[in-house]
N, C-alpha and C positions, 0 to 999 in steps of 0.2 A: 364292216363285215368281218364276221370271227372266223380263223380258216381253223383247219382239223388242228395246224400248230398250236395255236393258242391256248385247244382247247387240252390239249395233250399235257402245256405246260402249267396249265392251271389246275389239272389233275393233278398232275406228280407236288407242284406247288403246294395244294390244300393235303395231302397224304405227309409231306414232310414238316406243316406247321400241325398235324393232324399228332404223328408220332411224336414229335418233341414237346406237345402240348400232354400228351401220356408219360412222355420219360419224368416230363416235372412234376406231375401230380407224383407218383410212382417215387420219385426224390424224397421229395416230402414226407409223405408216407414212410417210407424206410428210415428217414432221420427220425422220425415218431417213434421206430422198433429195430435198436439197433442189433447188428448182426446178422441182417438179413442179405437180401440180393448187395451183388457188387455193382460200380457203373455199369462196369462190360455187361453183365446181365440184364441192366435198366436199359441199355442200348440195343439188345437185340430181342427184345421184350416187344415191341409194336409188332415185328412180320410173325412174332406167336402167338399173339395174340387172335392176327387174323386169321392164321390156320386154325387155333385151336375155332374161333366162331366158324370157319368153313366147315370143320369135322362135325360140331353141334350142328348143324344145320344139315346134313348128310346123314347124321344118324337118327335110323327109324328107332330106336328108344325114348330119343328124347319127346317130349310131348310135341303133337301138332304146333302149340301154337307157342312155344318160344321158337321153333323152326320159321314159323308164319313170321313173330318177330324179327329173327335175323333176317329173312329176305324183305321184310320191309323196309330194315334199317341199310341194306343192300344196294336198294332202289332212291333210296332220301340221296346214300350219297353219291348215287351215280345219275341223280338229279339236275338240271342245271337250275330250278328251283329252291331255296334255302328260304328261311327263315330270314334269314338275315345275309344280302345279298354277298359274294365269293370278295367283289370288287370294295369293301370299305375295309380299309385295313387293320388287320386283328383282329376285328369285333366277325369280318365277313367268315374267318374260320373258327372261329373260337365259337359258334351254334351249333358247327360239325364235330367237337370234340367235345361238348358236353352232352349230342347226342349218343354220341357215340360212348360215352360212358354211363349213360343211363341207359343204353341197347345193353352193353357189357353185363352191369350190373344184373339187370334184371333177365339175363339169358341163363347168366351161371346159376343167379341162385335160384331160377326155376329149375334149370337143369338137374341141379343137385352137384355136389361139391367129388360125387363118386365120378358123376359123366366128365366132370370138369377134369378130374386127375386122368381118368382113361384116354380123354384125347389131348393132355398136354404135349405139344413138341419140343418144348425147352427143359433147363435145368430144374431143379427141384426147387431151387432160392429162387427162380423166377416163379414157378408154382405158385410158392410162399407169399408174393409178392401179391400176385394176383388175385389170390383168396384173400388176402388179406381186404386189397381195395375194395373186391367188392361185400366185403364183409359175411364171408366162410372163414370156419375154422380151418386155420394153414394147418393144425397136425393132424395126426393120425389120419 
């Protein structure tokens, strides 16, 4: 029988191989184009990420249905359902992080790269960073 514990720790468990499975893509990426974000930037890059999707999903500009989007991708992972079950190791999270970069991907660039800047919370180089992945233009 699973109590509320469990379930709590298997949360914050899947959110922290969730983040660190974003900080290494996001690594990589930057070793690709140097001069961009720092660690300390790539490390607090996951909790802005998910504000900046909580703001897209909040604002009535953006189109219904990248908004429809993010609360779908909301509901997956607040699922106790997965693709591929929480309990095999690595493989159980690593469905959640490639969802969750195909949600990303395709929320920004439906959004537009303007809505994307308007609701960033972080640094510019994490900006930078972010446009980058999902493949928007970082300037102007």
């Amino acid at each position: 029988m699973t109590t509320w514990w469990d379930v709590v720790l298997n949360v914050l468990g899947g959110l922290l191989v969730l983040w660190l499975a974003l900080i290494l893509v996001l690594w990589i990426e930057q070793r690709r184009h140097p001069g961009g974000a720092s660690l300390r930037d790539l490390l607090r890059l996951a909790p802005d990420v998910a504000r900046l999707l909580k703001r897209l999903a909040a604002d009535r500009t953006v189109s219904i249905g990248v908004r429809i989007w993010l609360a779908v991708l909301l509901l997956y992972l607040l699922s106790p359902i997965d693709v591929i079950p929480d309990f095999i190791p690595v493989l159980g999270y690593a469905d959640d992080a490639i969802v969750v970069a195909i949600a990303l991907r395709f929320a920004t660039r439906r959004a537009g790269s303007d809505a994307v800047k308007r609701h960033w919370p972080g640094t510019p180089e994490g900006l930078t960073a972010v446009l980058r992945l999902v493949g928007l233009k970082p300037s102007a």
